[in-house]
Backbone and ligand atoms as CSV (ligand in chain L), in Angstrom:
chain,resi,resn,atom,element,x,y,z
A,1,UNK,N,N,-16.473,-7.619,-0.196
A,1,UNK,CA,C,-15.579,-7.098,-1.239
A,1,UNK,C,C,-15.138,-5.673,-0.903
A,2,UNK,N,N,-13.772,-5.626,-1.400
A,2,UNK,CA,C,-13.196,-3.902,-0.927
A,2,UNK,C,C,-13.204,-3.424,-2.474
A,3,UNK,N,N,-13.389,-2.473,-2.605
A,3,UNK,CA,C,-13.253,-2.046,-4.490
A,3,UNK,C,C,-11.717,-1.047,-3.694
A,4,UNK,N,N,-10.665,-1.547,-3.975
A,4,UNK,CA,C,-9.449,-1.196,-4.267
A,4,UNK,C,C,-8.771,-0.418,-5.338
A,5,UNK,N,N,-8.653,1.223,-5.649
A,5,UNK,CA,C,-8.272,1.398,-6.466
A,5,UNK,C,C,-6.747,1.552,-6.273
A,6,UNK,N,N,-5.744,1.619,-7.548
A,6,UNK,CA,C,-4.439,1.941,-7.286
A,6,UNK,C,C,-4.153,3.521,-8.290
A,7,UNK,N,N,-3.539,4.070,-7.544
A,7,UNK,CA,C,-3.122,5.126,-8.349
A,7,UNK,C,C,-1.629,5.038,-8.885
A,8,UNK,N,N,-1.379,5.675,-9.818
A,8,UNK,CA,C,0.501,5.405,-10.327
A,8,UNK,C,C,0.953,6.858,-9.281
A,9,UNK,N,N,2.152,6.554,-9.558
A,9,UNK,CA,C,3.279,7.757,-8.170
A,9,UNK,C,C,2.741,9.322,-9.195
A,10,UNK,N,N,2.520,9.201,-10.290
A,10,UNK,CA,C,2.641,10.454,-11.086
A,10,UNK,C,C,0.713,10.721,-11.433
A,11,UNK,N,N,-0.134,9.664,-10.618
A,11,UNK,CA,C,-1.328,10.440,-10.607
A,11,UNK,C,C,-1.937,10.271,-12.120
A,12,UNK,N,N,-1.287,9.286,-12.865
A,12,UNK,CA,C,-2.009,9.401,-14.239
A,12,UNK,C,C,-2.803,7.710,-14.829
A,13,UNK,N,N,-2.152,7.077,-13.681
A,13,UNK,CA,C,-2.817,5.621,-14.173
A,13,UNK,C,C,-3.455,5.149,-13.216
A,14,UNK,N,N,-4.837,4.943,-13.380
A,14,UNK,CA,C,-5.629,4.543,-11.836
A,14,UNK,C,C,-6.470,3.234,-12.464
A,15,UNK,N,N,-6.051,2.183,-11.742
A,15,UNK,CA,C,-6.740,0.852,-11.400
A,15,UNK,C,C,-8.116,0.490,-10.761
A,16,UNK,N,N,-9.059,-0.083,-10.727
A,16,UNK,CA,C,-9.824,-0.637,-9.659
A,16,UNK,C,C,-9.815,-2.025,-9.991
A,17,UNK,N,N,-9.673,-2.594,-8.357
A,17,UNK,CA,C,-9.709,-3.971,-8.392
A,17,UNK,C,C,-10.881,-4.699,-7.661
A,18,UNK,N,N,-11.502,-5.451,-7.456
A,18,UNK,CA,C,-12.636,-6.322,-6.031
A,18,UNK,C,C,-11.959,-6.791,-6.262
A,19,UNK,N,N,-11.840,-6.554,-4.254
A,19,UNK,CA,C,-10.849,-7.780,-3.579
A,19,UNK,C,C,-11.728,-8.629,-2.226
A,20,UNK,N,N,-11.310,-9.430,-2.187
A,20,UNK,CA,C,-11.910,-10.600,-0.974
A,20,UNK,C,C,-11.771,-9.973,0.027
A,21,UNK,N,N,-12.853,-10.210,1.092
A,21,UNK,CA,C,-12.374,-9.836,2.579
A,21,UNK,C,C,-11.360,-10.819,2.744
A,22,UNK,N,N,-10.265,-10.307,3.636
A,22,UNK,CA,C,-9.214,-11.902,3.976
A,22,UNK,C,C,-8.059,-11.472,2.907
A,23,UNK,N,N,-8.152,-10.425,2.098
A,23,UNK,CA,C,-7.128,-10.720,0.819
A,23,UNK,C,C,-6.486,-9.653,1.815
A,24,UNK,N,N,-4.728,-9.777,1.679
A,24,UNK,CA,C,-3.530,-9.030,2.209
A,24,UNK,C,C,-3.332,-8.234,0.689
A,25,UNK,N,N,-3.574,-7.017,0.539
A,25,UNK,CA,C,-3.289,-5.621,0.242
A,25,UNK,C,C,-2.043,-6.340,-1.238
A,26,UNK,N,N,-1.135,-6.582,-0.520
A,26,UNK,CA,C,-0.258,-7.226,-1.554
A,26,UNK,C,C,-0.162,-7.937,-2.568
A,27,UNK,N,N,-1.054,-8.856,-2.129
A,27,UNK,CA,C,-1.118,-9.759,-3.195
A,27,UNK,C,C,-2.129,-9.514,-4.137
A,28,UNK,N,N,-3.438,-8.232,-3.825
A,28,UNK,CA,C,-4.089,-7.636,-4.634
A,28,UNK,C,C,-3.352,-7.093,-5.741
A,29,UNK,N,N,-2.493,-6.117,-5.227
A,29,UNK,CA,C,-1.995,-5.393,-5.807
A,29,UNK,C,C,-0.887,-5.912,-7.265
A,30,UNK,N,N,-0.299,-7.102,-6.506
A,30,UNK,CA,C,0.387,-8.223,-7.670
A,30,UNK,C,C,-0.234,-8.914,-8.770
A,31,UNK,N,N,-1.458,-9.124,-8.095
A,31,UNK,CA,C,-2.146,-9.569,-9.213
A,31,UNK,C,C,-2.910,-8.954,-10.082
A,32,UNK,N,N,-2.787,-7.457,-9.799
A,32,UNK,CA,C,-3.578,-6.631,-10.631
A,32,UNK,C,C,-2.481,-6.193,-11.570
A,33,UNK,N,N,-0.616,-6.705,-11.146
A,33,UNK,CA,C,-0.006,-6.049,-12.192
A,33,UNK,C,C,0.832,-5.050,-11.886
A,34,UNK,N,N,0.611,-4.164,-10.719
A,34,UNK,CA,C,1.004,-3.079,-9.745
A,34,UNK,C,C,2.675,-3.530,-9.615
A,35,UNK,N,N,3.197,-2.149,-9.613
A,35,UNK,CA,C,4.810,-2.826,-9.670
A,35,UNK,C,C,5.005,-2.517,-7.632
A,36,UNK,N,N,4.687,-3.207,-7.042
A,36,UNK,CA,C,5.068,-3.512,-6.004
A,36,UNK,C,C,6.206,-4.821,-5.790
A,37,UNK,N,N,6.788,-4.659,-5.424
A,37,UNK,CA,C,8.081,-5.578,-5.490
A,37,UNK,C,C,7.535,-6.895,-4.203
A,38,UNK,N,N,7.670,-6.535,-3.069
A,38,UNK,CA,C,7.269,-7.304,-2.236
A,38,UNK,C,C,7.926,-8.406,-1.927
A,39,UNK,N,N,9.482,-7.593,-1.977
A,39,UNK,CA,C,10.612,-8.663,-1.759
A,39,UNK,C,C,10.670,-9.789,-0.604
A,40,UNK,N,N,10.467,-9.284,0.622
A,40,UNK,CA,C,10.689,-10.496,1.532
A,40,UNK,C,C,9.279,-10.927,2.213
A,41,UNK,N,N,8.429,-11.070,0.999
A,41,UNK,CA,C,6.830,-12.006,0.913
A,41,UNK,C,C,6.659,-11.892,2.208
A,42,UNK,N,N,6.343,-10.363,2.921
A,42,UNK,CA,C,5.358,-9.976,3.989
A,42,UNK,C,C,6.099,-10.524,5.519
A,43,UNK,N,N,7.325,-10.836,5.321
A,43,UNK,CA,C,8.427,-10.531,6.635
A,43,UNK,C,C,8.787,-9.127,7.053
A,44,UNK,N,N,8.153,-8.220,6.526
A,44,UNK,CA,C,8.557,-7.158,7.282
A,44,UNK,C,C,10.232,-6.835,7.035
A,45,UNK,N,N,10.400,-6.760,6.260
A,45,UNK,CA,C,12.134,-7.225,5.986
A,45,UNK,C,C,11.927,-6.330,5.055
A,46,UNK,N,N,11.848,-5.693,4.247
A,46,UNK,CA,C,12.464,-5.492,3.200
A,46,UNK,C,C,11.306,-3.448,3.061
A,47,UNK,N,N,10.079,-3.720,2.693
A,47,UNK,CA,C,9.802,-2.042,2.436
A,47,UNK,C,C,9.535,-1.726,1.035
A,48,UNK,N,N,9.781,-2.698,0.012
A,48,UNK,CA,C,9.022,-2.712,-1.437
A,48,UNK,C,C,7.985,-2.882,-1.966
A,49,UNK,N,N,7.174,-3.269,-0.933
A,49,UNK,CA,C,5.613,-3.251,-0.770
A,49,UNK,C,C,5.395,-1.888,-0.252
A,50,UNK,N,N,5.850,-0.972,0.186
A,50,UNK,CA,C,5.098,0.304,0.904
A,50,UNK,C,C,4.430,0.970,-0.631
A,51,UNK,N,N,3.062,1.239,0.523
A,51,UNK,CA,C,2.418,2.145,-0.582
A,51,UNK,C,C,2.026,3.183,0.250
A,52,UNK,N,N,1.150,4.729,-0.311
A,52,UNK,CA,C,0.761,5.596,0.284
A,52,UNK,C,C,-0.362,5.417,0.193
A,53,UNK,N,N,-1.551,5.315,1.623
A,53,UNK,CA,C,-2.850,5.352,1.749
A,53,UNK,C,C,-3.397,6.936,1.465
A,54,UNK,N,N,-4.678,6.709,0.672
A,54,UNK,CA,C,-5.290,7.837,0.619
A,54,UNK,C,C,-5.338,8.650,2.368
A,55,UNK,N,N,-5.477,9.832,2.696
A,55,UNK,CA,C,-5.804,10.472,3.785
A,55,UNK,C,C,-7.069,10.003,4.216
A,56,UNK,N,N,-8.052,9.888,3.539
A,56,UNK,CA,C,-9.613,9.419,3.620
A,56,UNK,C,C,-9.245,8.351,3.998
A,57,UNK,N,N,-8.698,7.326,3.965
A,57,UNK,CA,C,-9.169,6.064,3.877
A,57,UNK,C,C,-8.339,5.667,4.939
A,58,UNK,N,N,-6.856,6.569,5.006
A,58,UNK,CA,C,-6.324,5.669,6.524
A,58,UNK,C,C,-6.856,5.241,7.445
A,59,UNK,N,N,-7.913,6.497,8.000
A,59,UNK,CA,C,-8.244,5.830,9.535
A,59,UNK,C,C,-9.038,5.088,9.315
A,60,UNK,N,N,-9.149,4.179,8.495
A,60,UNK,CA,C,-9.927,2.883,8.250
A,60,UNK,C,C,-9.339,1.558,8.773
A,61,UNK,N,N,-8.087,1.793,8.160
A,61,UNK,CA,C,-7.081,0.714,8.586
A,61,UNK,C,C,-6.493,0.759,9.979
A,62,UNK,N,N,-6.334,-0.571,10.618
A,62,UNK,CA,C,-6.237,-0.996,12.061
A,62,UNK,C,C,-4.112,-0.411,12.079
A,63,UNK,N,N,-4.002,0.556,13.301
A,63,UNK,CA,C,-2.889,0.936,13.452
A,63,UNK,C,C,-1.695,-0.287,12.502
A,64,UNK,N,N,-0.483,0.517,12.169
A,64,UNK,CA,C,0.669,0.312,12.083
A,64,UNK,C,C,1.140,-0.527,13.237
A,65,UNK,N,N,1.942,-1.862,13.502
A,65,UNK,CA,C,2.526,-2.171,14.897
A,65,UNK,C,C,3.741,-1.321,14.969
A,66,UNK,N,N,4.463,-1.493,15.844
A,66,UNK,CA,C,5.754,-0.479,15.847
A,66,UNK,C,C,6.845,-1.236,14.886
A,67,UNK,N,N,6.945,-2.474,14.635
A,67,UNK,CA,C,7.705,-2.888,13.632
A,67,UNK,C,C,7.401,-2.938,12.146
A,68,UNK,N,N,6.186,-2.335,11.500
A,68,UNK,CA,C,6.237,-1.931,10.272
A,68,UNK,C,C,6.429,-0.461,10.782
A,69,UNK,N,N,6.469,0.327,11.792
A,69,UNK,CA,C,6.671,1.619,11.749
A,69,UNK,C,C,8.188,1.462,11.474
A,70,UNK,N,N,9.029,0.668,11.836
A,70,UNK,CA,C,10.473,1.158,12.106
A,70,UNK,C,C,10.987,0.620,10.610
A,71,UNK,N,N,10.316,-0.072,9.912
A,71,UNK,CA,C,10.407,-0.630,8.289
A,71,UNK,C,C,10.103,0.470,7.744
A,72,UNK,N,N,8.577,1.411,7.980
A,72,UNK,CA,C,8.608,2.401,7.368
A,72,UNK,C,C,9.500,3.709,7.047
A,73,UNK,N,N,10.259,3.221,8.345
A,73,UNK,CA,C,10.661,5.246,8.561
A,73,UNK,C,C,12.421,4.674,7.635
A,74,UNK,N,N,12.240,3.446,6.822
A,74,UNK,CA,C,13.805,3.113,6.528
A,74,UNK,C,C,13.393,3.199,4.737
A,75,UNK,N,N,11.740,3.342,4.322
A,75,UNK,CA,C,10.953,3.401,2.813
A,75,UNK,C,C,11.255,5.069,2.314
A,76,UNK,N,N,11.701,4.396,1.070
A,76,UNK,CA,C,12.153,5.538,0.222
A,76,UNK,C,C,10.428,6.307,-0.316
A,77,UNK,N,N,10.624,7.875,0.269
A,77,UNK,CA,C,9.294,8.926,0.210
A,77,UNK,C,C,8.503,8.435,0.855
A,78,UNK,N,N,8.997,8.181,2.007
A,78,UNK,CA,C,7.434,7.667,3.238
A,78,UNK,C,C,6.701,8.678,3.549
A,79,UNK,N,N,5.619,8.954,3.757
A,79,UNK,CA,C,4.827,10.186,3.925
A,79,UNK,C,C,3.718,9.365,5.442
A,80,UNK,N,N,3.060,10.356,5.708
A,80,UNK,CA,C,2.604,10.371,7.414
A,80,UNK,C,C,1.447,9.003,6.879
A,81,UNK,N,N,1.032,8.570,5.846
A,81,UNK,CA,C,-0.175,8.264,5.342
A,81,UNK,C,C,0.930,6.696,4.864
A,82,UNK,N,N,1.828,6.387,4.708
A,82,UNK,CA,C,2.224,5.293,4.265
A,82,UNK,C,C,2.089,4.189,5.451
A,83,UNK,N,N,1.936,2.929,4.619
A,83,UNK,CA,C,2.000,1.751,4.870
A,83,UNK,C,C,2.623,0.166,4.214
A,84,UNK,N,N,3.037,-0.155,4.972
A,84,UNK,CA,C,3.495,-1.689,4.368
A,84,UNK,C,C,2.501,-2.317,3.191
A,85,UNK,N,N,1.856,-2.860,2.707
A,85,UNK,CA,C,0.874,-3.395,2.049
A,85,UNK,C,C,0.781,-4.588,2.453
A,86,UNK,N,N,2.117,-5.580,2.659
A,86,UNK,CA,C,1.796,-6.907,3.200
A,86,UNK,C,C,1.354,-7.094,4.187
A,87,UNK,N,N,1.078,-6.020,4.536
A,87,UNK,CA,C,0.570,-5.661,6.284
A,87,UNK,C,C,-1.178,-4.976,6.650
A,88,UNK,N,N,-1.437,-5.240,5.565
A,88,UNK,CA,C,-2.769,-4.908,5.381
A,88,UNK,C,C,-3.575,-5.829,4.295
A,89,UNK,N,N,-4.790,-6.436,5.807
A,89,UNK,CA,C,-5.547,-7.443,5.121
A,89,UNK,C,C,-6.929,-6.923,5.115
A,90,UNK,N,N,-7.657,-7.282,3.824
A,90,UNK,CA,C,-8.432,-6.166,3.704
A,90,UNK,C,C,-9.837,-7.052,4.321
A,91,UNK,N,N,-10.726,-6.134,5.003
A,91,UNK,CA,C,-12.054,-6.906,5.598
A,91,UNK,C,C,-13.272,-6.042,5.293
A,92,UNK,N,N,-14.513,-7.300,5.571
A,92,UNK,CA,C,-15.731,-6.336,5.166
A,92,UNK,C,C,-15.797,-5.442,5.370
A,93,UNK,N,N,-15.378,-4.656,6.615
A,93,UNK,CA,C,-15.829,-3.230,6.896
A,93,UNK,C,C,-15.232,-2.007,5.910
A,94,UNK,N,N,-14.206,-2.313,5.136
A,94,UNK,CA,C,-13.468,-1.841,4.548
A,94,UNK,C,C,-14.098,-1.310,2.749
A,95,UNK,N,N,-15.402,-0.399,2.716
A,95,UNK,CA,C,-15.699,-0.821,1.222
A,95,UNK,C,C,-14.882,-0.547,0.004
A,96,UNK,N,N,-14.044,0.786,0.531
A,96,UNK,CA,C,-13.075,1.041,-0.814
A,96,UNK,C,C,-11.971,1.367,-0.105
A,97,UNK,N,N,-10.639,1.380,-0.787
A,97,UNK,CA,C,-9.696,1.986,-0.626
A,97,UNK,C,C,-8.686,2.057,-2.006
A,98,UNK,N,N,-8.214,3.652,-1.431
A,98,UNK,CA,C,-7.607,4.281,-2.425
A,98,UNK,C,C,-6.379,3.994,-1.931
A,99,UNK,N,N,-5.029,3.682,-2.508
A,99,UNK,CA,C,-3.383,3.656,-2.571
A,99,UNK,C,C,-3.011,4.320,-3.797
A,100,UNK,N,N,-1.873,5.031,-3.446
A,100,UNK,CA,C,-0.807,5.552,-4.773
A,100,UNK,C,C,0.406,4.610,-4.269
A,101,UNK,N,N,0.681,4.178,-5.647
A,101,UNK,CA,C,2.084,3.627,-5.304
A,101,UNK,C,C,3.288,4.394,-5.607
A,102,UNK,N,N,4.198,4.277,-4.802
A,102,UNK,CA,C,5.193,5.563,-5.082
A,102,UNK,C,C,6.221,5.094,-6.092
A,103,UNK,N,N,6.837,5.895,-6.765
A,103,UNK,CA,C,7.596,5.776,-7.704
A,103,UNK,C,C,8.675,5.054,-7.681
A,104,UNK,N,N,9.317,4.036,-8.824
A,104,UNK,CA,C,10.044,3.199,-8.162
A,104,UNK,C,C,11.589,4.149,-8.479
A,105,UNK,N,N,11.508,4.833,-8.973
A,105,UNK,CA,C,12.621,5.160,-9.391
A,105,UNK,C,C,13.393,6.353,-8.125
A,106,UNK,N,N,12.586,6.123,-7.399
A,106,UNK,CA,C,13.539,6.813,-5.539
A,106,UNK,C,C,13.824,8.089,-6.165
A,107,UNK,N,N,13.178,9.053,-7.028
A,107,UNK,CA,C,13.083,9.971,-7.028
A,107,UNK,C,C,12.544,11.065,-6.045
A,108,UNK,N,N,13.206,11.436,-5.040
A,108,UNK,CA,C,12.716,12.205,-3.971
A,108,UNK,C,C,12.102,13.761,-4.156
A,109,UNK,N,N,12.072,14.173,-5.748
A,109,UNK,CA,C,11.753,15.874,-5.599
A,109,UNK,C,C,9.899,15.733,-5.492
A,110,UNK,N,N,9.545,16.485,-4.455
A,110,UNK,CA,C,8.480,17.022,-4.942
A,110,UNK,C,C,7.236,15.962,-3.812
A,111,UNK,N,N,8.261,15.158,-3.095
A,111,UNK,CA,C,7.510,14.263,-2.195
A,111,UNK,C,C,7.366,14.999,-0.852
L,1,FES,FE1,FE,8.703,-6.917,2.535
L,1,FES,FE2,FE,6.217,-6.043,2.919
L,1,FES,S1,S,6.893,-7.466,1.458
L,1,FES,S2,S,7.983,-5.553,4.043
């Protein structure tokens, strides 16, 4: 189990979820309610799944390939710490992780 928390873009609504080893990041996050969009269901297509990984917790997760990098650098407030979510499947070694999800409203001040 990963204890998954989610944070809101504004830092005021925080989630925890247990999730399965084997569970993809995304579909945690959907089923907890999380407004992740997750338009083109983990094709790498689309960038409405990006969330921001805690700093702590990135180097946990197994590199970015270069094609969620080039999805990323096209995500509205990508920061050095973002990631796809459909692109992250979560495994035992993994006991917690923290995500903020960024704001949907593409408000860029202050990112
Ligand atoms: Fe579209 Fe992740 S769901 S890139």
């Amino acid at each position: 189990m990963t204890k998954v928390t989610f944070i809101s873009a504004d830092g005021k609504k925080r989630q925890d979820v247990d999730a399965p080893a084997g569970a993809i990041l995304l579909d945690v996050a959907q089923n907890a309610g999380q407004p992740l969009e997750g338009t083109c269901e983990g094709q790498m297509a689309c960038s409405t799944c990006h969330v921001i990984v805690c700093a702590d917790d990135f180097g946990q997760l197994p590199r970015a390939t270069d094609a969620e990098e080039d999805m990323l650098d096209l995500a509205a407030a990508a920061t050095r710490t973002s990631r796809l979510s459909c692109q992250i499947v979560l495994s035992a070694a993994i006991q917690s992780l923290t995500v903020y999800i960024p704001s949907q409203s593409h408000d860029m001040r202050g990112m």
